[in-house]
DSSP file (Angstrom, degrees, kcal/mol; ACC not computed):
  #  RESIDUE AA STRUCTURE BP1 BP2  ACC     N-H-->O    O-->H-N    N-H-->O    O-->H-N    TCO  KAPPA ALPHA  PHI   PSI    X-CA   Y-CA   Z-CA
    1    1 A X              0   0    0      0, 0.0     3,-0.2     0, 0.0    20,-0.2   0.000 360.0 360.0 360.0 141.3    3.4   -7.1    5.8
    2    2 A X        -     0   0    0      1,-0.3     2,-0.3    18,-0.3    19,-0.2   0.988 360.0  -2.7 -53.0 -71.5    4.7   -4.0    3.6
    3    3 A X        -     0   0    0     17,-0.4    17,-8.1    45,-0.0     2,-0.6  -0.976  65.0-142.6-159.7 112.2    1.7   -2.8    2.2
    4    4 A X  E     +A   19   0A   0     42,-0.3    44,-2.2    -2,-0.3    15,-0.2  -0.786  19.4 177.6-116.1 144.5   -1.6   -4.3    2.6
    5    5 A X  E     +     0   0A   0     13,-2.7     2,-0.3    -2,-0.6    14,-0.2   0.813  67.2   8.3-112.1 -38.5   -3.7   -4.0   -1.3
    6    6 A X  E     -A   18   0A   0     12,-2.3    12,-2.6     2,-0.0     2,-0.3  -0.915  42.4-162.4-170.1 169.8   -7.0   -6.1    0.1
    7    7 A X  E     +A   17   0A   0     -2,-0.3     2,-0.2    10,-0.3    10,-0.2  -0.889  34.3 157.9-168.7 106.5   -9.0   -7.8    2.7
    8    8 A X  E     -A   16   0A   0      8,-3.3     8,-3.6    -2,-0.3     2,-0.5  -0.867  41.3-115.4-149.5-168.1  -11.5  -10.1    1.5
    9    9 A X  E     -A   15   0A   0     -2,-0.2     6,-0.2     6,-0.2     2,-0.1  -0.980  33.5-164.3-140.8 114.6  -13.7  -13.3    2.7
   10   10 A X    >   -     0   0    0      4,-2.2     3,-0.6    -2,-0.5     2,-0.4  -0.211  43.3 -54.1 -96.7-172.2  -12.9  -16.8    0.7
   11   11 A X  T 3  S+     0   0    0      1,-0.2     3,-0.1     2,-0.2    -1,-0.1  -0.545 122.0  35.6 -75.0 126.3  -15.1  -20.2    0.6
   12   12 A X  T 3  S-     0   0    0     -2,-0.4    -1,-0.2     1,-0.1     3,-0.1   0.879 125.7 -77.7  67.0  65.3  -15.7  -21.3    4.2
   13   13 A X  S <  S+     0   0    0     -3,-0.6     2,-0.2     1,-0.2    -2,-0.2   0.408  85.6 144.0  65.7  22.6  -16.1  -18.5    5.9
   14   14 A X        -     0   0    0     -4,-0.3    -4,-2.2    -3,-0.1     2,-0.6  -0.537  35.3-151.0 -84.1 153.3  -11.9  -17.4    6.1
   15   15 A X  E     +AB   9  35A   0     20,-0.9    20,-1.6    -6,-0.2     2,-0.3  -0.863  19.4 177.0-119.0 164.1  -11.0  -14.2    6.0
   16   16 A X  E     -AB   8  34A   0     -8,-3.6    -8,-3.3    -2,-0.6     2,-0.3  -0.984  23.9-135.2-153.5 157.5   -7.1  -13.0    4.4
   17   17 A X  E     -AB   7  33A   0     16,-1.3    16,-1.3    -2,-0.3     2,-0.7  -0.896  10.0-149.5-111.2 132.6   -5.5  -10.4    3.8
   18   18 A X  E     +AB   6  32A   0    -12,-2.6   -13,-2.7    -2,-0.3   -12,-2.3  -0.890  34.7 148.5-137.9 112.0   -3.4   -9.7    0.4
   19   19 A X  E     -AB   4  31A   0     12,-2.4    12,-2.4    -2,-0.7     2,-0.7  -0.790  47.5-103.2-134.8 177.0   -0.5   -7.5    0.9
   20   20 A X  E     + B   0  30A   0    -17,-8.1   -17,-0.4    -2,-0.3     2,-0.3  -0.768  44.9 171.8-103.5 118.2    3.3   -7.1   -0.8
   21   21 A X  E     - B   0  29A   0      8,-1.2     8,-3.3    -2,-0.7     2,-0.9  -0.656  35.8 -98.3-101.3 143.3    6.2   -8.4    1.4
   22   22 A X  E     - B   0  28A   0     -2,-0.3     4,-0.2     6,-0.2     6,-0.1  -0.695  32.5-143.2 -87.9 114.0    9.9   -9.0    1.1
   23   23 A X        -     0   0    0      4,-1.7     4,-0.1    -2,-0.9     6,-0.0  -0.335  48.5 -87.5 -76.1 167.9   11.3  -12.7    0.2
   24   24 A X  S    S+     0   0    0      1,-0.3     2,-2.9     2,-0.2    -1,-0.1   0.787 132.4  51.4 -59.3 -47.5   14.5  -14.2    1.7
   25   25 A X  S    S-     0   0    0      2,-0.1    -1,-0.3     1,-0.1    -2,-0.2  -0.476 120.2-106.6-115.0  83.9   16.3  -12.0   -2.0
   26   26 A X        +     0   0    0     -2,-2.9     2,-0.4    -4,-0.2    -2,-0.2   0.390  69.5 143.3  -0.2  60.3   14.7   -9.0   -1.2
   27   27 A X        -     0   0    0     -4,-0.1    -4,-1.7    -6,-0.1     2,-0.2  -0.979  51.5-109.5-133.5 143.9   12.1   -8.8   -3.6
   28   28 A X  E     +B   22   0A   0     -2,-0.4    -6,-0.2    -6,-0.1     2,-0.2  -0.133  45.1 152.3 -66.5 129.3    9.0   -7.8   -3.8
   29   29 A X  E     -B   21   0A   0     -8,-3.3    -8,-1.2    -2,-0.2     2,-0.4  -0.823  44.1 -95.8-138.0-170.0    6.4  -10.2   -4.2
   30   30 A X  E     +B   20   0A   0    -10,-0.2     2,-0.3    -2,-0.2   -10,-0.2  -0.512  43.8 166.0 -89.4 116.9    2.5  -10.9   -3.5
   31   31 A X  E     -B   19   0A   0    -12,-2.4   -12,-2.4    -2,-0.4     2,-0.3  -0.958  17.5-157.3-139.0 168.0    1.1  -13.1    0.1
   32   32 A X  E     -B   18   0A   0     -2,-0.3     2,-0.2   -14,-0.2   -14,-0.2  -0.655   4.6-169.9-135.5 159.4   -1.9  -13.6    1.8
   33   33 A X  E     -B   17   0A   0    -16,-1.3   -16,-1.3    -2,-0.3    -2,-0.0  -0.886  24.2-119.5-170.1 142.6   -2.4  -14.5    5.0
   34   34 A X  E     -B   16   0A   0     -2,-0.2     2,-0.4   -18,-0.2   -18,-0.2  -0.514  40.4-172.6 -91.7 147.4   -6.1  -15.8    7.3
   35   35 A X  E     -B   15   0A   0    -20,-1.6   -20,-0.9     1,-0.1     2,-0.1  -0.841  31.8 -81.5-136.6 163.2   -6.4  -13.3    9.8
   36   36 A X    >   -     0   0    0     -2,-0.4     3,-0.9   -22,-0.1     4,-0.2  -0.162  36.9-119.5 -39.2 134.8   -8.9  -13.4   12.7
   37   37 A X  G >  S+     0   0    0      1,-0.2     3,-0.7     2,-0.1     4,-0.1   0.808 109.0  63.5 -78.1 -23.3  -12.4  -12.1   11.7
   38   38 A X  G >  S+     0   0    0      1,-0.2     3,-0.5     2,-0.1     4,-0.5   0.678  98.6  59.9 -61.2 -13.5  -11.7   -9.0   14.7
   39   39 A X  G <> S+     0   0    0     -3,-0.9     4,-2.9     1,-0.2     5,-0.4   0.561  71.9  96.4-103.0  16.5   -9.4   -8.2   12.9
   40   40 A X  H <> S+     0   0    0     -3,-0.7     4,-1.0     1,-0.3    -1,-0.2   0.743  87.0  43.0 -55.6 -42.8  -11.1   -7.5   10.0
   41   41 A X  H <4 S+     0   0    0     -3,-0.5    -1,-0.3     2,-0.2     5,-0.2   0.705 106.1  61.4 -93.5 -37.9  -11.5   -3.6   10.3
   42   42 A X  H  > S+     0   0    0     -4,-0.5     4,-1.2     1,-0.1     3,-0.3   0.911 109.9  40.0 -33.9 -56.0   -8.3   -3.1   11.4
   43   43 A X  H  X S+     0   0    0     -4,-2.9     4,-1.2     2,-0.2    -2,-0.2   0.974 110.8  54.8 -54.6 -62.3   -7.0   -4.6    8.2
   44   44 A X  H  < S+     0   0    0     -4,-1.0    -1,-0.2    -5,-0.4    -3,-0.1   0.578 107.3  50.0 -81.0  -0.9   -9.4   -3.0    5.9
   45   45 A X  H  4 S+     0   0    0     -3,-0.3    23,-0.5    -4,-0.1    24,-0.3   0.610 110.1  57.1-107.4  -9.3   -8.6    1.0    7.3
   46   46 A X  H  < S+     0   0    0     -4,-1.2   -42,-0.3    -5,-0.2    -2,-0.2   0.730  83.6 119.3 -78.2  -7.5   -4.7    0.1    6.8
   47   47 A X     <  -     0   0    0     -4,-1.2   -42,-0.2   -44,-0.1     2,-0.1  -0.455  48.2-158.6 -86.6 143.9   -5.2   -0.7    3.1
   48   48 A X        -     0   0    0    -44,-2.2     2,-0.4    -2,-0.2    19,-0.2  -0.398   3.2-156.6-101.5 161.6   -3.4    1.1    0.9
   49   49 A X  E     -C   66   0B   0     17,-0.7    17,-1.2    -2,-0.1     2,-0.9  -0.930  27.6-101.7-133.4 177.1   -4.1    1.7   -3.0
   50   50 A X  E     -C   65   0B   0     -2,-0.4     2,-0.4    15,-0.2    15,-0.3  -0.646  45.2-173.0 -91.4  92.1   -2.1    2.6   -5.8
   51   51 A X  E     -C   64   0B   0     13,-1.8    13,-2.0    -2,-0.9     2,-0.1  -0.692  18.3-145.5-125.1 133.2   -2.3    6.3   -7.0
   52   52 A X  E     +C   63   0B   0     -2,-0.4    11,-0.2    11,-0.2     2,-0.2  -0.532  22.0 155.6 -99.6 164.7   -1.3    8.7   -9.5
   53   53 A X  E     -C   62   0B   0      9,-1.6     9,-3.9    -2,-0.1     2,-0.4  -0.887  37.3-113.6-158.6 167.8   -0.5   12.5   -9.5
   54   54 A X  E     -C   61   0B   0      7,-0.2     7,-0.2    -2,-0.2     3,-0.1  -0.858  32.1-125.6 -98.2 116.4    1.4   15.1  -11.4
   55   55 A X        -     0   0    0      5,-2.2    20,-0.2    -2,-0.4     4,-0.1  -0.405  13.7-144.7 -65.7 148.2    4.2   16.5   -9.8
   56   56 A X  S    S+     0   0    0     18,-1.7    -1,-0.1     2,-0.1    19,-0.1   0.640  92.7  44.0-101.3 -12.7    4.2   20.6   -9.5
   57   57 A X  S    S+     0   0    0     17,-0.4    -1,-0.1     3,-0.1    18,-0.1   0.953 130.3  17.1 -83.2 -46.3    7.6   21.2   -9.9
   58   58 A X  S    S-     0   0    0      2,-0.1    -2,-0.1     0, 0.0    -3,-0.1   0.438  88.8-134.2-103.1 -14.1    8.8   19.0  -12.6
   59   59 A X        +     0   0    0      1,-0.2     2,-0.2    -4,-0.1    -3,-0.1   0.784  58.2 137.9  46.7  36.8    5.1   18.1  -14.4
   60   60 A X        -     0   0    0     -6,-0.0    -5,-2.2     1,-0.0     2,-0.4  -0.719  59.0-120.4 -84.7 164.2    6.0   14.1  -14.6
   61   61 A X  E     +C   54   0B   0     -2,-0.2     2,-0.3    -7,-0.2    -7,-0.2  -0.723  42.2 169.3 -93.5 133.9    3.4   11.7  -13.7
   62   62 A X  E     -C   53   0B   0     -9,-3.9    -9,-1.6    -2,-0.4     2,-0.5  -0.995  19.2-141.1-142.8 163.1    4.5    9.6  -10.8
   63   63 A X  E     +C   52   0B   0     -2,-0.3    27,-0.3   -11,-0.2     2,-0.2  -0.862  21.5 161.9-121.4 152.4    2.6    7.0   -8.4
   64   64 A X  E     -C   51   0B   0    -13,-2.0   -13,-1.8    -2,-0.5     2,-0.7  -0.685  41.2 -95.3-138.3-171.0    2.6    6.1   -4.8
   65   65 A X  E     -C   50   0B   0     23,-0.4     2,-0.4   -15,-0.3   -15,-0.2  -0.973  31.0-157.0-130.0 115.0    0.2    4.2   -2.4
   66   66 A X  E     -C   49   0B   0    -17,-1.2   -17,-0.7    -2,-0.7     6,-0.1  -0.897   4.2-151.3 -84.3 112.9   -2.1    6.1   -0.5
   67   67 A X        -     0   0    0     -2,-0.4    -1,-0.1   -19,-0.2   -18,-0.1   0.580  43.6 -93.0 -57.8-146.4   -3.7    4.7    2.9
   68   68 A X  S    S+     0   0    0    -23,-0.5   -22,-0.1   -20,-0.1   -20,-0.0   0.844 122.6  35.9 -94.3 -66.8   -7.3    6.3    3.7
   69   69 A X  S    S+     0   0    0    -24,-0.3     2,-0.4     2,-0.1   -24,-0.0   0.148  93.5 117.0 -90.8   9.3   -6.3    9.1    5.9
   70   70 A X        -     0   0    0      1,-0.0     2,-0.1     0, 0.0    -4,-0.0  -0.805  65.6-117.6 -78.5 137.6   -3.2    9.9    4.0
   71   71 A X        -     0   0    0     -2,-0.4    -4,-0.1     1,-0.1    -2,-0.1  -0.447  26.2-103.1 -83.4 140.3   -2.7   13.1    2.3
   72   72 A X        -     0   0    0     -2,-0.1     2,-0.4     1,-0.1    -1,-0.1  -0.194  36.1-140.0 -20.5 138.3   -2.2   13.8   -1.8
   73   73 A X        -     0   0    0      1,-0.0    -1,-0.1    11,-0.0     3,-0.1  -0.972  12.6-162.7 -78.5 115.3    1.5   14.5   -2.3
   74   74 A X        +     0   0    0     -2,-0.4   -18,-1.7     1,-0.1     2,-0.5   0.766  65.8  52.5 -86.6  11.2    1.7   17.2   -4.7
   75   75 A X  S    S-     0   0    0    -20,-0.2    -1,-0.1     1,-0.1     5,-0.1  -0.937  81.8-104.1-145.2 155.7    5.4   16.8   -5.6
   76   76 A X        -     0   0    0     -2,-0.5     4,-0.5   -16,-0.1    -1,-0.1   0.509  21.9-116.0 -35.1 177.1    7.6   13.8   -6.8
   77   77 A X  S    S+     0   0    0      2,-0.1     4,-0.2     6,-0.1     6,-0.2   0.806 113.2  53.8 -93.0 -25.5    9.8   11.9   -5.3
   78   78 A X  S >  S+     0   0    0      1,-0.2     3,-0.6     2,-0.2    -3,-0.0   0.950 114.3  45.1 -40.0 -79.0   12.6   12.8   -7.2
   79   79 A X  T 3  S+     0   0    0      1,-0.2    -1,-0.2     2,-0.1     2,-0.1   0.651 134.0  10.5 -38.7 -41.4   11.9   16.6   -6.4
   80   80 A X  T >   +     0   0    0     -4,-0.5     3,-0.8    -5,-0.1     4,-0.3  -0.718  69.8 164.2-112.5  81.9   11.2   16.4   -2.7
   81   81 A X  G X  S+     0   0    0     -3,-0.6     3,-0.9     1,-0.2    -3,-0.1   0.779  76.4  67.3 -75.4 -14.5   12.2   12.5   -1.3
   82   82 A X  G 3  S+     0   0    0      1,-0.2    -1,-0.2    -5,-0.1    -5,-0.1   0.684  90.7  77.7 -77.5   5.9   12.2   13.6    2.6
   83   83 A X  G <  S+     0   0    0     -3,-0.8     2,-0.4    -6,-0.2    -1,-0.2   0.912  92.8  41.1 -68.5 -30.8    8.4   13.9    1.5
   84   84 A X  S <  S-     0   0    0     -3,-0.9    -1,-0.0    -4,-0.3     5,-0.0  -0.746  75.9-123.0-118.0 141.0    7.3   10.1    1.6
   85   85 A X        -     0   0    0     -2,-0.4     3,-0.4     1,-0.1     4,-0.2   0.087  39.8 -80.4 -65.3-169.4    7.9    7.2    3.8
   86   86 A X  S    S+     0   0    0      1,-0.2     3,-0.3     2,-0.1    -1,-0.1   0.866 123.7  39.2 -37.8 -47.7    9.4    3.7    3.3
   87   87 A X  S    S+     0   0    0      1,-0.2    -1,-0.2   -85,-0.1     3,-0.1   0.265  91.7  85.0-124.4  33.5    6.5    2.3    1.9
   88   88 A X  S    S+     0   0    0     -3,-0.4   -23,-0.4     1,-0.2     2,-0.3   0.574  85.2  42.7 -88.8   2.5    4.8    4.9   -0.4
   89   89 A X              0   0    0     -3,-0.3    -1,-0.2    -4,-0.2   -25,-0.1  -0.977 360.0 360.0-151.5 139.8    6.5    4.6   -3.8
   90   90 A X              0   0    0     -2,-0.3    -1,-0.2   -27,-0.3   -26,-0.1   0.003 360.0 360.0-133.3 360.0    7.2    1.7   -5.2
């Protein structure tokens, strides 16, 4: 999974995980998937959300997905791209 958005507990007691993947023409789209109930915490410190900022060079608004223990980016990508990984800007 790319980017995992949620970790939640459905009717009879499963738990899944809802993240964004690439299908077979590489696009992005939404899946779930029942994960282990150990795993639960794992999952739920790797999720990412979606977030906006102001860039400091250029002042456009742009958004990325920030994990928990990832840091703000103050500046675009357009203006600095070796700043962000693979799977921060969407």
């Amino acid at each position: 999974m790319k980017t995992i958005i949620g970790v939640s507990k459905k009717h009879n007691s499963i738990w899944r995980v809802y993240g964004y993947d690439y299908n077979e023409d590489d696009n992005l789209v939404l899946v779930t998937k029942k994960i282990n109930p150990l795993l639960v915490w794992f999952y739920k410190l790797k999720k990412k959300r979606l977030h906006n900022n102001i860039c400091e060079i250029c002042y456009k608004e742009f958004s990325f997905y920030k994990g928990r223990f990832d840091k703000m980016p103050d500046e675009c990508f357009d203006c600095n791209p070796d700043q962000f990984g693979d799977d921060s800007v969407y």
